[in-house]
C-alpha positions, 0 to 999 in steps of 0.5 A, spaced: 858 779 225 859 773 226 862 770 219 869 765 222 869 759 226 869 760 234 872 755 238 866 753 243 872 750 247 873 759 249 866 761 247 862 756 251 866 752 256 873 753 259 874 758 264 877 766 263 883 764 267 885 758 262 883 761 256 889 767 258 894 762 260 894 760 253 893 766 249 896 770 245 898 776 250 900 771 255 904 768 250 908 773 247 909 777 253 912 771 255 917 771 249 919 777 251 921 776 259 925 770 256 928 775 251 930 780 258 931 773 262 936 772 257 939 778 255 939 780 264 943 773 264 948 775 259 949 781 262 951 779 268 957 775 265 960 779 262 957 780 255 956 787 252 950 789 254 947 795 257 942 796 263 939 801 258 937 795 254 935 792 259 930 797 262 928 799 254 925 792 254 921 792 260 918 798 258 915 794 253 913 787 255 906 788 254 904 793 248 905 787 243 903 790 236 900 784 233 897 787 225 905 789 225 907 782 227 903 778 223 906 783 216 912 781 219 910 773 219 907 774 213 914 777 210 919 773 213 914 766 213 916 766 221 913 767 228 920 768 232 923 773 227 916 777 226 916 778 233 922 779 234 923 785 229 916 787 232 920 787 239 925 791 236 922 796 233 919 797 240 926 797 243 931 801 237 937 801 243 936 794 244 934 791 237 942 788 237 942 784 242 934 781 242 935 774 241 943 774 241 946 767 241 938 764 242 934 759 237 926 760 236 925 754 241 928 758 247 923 762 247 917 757 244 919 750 247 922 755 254 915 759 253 910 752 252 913 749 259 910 756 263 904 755 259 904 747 262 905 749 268 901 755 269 895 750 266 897 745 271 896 750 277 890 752 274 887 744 274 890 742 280 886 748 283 880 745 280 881 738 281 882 740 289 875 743 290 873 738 285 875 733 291 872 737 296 865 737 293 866 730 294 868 729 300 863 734 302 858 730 299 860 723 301 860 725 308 853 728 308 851 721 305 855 716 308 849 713 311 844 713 306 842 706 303 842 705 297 842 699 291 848 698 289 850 695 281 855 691 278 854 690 271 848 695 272 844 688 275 842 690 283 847 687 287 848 688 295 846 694 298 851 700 299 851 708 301 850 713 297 856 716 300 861 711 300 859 710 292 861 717 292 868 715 295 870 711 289 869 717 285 873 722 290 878 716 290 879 716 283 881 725 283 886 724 289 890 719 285 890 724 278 891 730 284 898 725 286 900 723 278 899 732 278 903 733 283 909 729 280 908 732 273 908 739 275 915 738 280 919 735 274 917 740 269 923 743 267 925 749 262 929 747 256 933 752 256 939 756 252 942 750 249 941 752 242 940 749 235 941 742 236 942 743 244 949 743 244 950 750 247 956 752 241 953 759 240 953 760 247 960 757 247 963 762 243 959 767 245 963 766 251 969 765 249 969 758 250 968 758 257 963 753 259 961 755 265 958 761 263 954 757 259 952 753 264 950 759 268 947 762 263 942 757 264 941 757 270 940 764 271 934 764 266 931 758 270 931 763 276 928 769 272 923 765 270 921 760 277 924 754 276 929 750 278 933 747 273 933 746 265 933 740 262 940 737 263 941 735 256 936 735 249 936 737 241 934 744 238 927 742 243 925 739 249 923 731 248 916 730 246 915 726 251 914 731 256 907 733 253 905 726 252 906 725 261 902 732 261 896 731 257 896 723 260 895 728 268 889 731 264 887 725 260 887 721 267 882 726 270 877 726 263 877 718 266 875 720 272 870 725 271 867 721 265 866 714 269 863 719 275 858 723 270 856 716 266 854 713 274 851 720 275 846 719 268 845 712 270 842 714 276 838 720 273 834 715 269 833 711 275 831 718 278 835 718 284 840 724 282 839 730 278 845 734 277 843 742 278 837 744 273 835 752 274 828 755 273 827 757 266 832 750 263 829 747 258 831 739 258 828 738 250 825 742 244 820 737 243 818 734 250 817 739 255 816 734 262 825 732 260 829 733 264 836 731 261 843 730 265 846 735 259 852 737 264 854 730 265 853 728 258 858 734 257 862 732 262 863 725 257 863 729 251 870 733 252 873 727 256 872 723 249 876 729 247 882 729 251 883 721 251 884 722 243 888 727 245 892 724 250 894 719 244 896 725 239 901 727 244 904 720 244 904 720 237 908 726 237 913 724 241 915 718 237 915 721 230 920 726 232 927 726 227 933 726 231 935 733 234 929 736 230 922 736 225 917 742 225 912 736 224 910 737 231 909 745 231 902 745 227 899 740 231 901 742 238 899 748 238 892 746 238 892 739 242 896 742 248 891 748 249 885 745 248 886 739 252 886 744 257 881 748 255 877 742 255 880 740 262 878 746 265 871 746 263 870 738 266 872 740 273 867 746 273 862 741 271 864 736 276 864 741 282 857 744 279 854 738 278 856 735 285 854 741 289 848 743 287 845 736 285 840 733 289 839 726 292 833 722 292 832 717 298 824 716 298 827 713 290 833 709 293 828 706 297 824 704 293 829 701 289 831 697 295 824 694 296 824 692 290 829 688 291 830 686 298 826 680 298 832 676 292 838 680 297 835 678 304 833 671 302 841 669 304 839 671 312 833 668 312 836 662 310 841 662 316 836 664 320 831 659 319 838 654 319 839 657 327 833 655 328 834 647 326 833 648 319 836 643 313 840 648 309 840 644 303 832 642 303 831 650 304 836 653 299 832 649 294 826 652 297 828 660 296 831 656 289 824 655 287 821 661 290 826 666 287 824 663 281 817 663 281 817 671 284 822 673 278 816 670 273 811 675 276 815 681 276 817 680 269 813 676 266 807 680 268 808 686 271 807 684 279 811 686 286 816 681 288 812 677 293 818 672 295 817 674 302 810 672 301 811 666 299 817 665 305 812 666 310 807 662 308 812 657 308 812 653 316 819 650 314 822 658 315 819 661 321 818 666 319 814 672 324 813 679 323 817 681 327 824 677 326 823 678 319 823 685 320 829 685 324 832 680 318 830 686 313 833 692 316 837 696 311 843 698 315 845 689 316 846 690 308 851 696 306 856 692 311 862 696 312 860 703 307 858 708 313 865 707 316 869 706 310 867 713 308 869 715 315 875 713 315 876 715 307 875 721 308 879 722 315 885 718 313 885 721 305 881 727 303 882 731 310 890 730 308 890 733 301 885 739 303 889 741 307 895 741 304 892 744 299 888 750 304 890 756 300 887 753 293 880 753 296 874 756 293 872 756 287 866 759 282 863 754 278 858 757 274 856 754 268 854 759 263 851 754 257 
C-alpha cells in the first residue's frame, strides 16, 4: 500500500548517494560517533571514563532501534534525549556517561555540518563531471557554425561550441564559491547551551585549556580542522544561508543552460536524449518535448526559493537561541540537496547523450545570411570605388523590401537577389561566395573555445581527476 505522501524528490529524482547522506541512519549513527568522539576526548583528559564504555558504544554505532526512539520521543517531546536513552539502553555500562557535559546542538548543529559537507562532496563530484561533459561537448563542436541570438533575435553567427563554453563558464564559477565554502565549514563544537563552555569548565575543574582541547580533539575524530571559535547554543544561521546560496548558484546555471537548450529543441537544432519507447505526449504521439530540460528549471525554481528560506532563517534568530528554525531546516537543507543532486545528473544526461543538429543550424544561417552579410558586401563594394552612404541606403531600402516578403508573404530572403541585380555593388558569383562564407562570420568562437578550454577546463579536471566517472541514468 501506497497510503502516505512520497517525497518524489527521493522517489523520482535524487540519487541513492545523496538521499543516504540525509537519512536517517546516516544521521543517528552520527549522533552516535559525536557521543563516542566526545566521550573518547573526555577520557583522554582526565575524566572518569572507562575504555569499556568506549568499546560498548562502538558496538552499537549502527543497530539504532528506531519503534523505541520514536516512544521515547513520543514520551519525553525530544528528539536528542529519545535517542539518547535509546542509545543507552543499548550501552547499560556507558549509559552514565552518554551526553555528559553535551547540549542537544552538539550533536545536531555538529551532525547538520557533516551532513553539509558530505553533501557538498557529493555535489562538487556531480558538477565536475557536469563541466567535463561540456567541455567534451564543446571541444567536439567548436567549429560548428551556428546562429547566435540576443534577445532571442538572430544576431552574428557563433559555434555551437563556443555557446557551450558560456554554460561550461557559468559551473567552473559555482565549482570555485563550492570549493570556498566547503573549506570554511567548521564544526560547532562542545560549547554548550549558550556557547559559553560552563558545563565543560566545571567538568574540568575549571581548567580552560581542557575545554579548549576537548574541542579540538573531536574536531579531529570526526575530520575537520577546527570548530567555530565562538557561537550561542548553535552555529550561526548564516552558514546554511552560504551553503544553500552554492546550490542555488548551481540551479542558476544549470537552468539558464536547460532553457537555451529548449529553445533550441523548438528551433529543431537540439535534442536532449530520447530513448525508443519515450513517449513525449498522451495526446499528440509526433511530440517530442525537452522534459528533462523542463525538469532541470522546474527543481531549479525550487532551490532559488530555497536559497531564500536560508536567509530568512538566519535573521529571525533570537540572541544565543530559538527552536523556530528547527522544523523549517530539516526540510530546506535536505531538499536543496536532493534537488541538487537530481539537476546535475540531468545536466551530465542531457549534455552526453544529446544530439546536435547542423543540417538545421544551416538552414537557419541561410535564412539569415543575406541581413548578417550586407555589412561585408558594403565594404566590399566600397573597396571597389563605391559611395558608402549612397550604398548603405541602397541595402537600407532592400533589407526592408526582402523583410516584407519574408513576413508579409511567407517567401525566401531574396536580399542577395535584389544586390546582385544591383550594378552599383559588383557583385559575381563568385566574390559573393567568397564574402558568404560561414567561418568569416563566428570571428574568434573556434579559437576562443580552444583556449577556454585548455586554459580553464583542463586545469579543474585535473585537479579533480580522482572525482570522474559518474552514471547519470535517468529513471523518470
Amino acid at each position: 500500500m501506497k497510503d502516505r505522501y512520497e517525497n518524489p524528490l527521493c522517489s523520482r529524482y535524487s540519487s541513492k548517494r545523496m538521499q543516504y547522506i540525509f537519512s536517517p541512519d546516516f544521521k543517528f549513527s552520527t549522533w552516535r560517533k559525536l557521543w563516542i568522539a566526545l566521550a573518547e576526548s573526555e577520557r583522554e583528559l582526565g575524566l572518569n571514563i572507562s575504555q569499556e564504555q568506549i568499546d560498548e558504544m562502538r558496538a552499537h554505532v549502527n543497530d539504532i532501534d528506531y519503534e523505541l526512539a520514536a516512544q521515547y520521543e513520543h514520551k519525553l517531546r525530544h528528539d536528542v534525549m529519545a535517542h539518547v536513552h535509546t542509545f543507552g539502553d543499548a550501552c547499560p555500562k556507558a549509559k552514565p556517561i552518554i551526553h555528559l557535559g553535551a547540549t542537544s546542538c552538539y550533536v545536531g548543529d555538529n551532525t547538520d555540518i557533516i551532513q553539509m559537507k558530505e553533501g557538498l562532496l557529493q555535489i562538487k563530484k556531480l558538477l565536475v563531471n557536469a563541466v567535463a561533459a561540456l567541455g567534451s561537448f564543446a571541444g567536439e563542436h567548436k567549429d560548428v557554425p551556428t546562429l547566435a541570438y540576443t534577445h532571442f533575435q538572430a544576431a552574428q553567427p557563433t559555434t555551437v561550441g563556443k555557446r557551450a563554453t558560456l554554460w561550461t563558464q557559468d559551473l567552473i564559477m559555482d565549482l570555485e564559491r563550492l570549493d570556498y565554502e566547503l573549506g570554511k565549514l567548521r564544526l560547532l563544537g562542545c560549547k554548550g547551551t549558550t556557547g559559553t563552555g560552563a558545563s565543560f569548565l566545571e567538568l574540568f575543574g575549571g581548567d580552560r585549556e581542557k575545554v579548549r582541547l576537548v574541542e579540538d580533539k573531536i574536531a579531529a575524530k570526526m575530520g575537520f580542522e577546527k570548530c567555530m571559535p565562538v557561537s550561542g547554543q548553535t552555529y550561526s544561521r548564516k552558514v546554511d544561508s552560504f551553503v544553500l546560496n552554492v546550490l542555488a548558484g548551481i540551479a542558476q546555471s544549470c537552468a539558464k543552460m536547460a532553457t537555451d537548450i529548449r529553445l533550441l529543441a523548438h528551433l529543431k537544432e537540439f535534442d536532449e536524449p530520447f530513448e525508443q519507447n519515450q513517449i513525449g505526449s498522451s495526446a499528440m504521439a509526433y511530440k517530442r518535448n525537452p522534459m528533462r530540460c523542463e525538469r532541470i528549471v522546474s527543481l531549479a525554481r525550487y532551490i532559488l526559493n530555497d536559497a531564500k528560506n536560508a536567509a530568512d532563517t538566519a535573521a529571525a534568530q533570537w540572541l544565543e537561541r530559538t527552536l523556530d528554525d528547527s522544523a523549517n531546516r530539516r526540510i530546506s537543507i535536505p531538499e536543496a540537496f536532493l534537488a541538487a543532486d537530481a539537476i546535475l545528473t540531468l545536466t551530465i544526461n542531457v549534455i552526453s547523450g544529446g544530439r546536435i543538429y547542423p543540417k538545421v543550424m544551416e538552414r537557419h544561417l541561410k535564412e539569415e545570411l543575406p541581413f548578417i552579410a550586407s555589412e561585408n558586401i558594403l565594404m566590399d563594394a566600397v573597396s571597389r570605388g563605391g559611395d558608402r552612404q549612397e550604398l548603405h541606403e541602397a541595402i537600407r531600402q532592400y533589407s526592408q523590401k526582402a523583410a516584407a516578403r519574408v513576413k508579409l508573404e511567407g517567401g525566401d530572403n531574396n536580399l542577395l537577389d535584389l544586390l546582385m541585380e544591383d550594378e552599383r555593388f559588383g557583385l559575381t558569383e563568385e566574390n559573393l561566395k567568397d564574402i558568404l562564407d560561414i567561418h568569416k562570420f563566428v570571428g574568434c568562437a573556434p579559437w576562443q573555445t580552444e583556449e577556454f578550454l585548455e586554459q580553464y577546463v583542463a586545469p579543474v579536471l585535473e585537479e579533480n581527476k580522482d572525482l570522474l566517472g559518474v552514471d547519470a541514468q535517468v529513471e523518470v
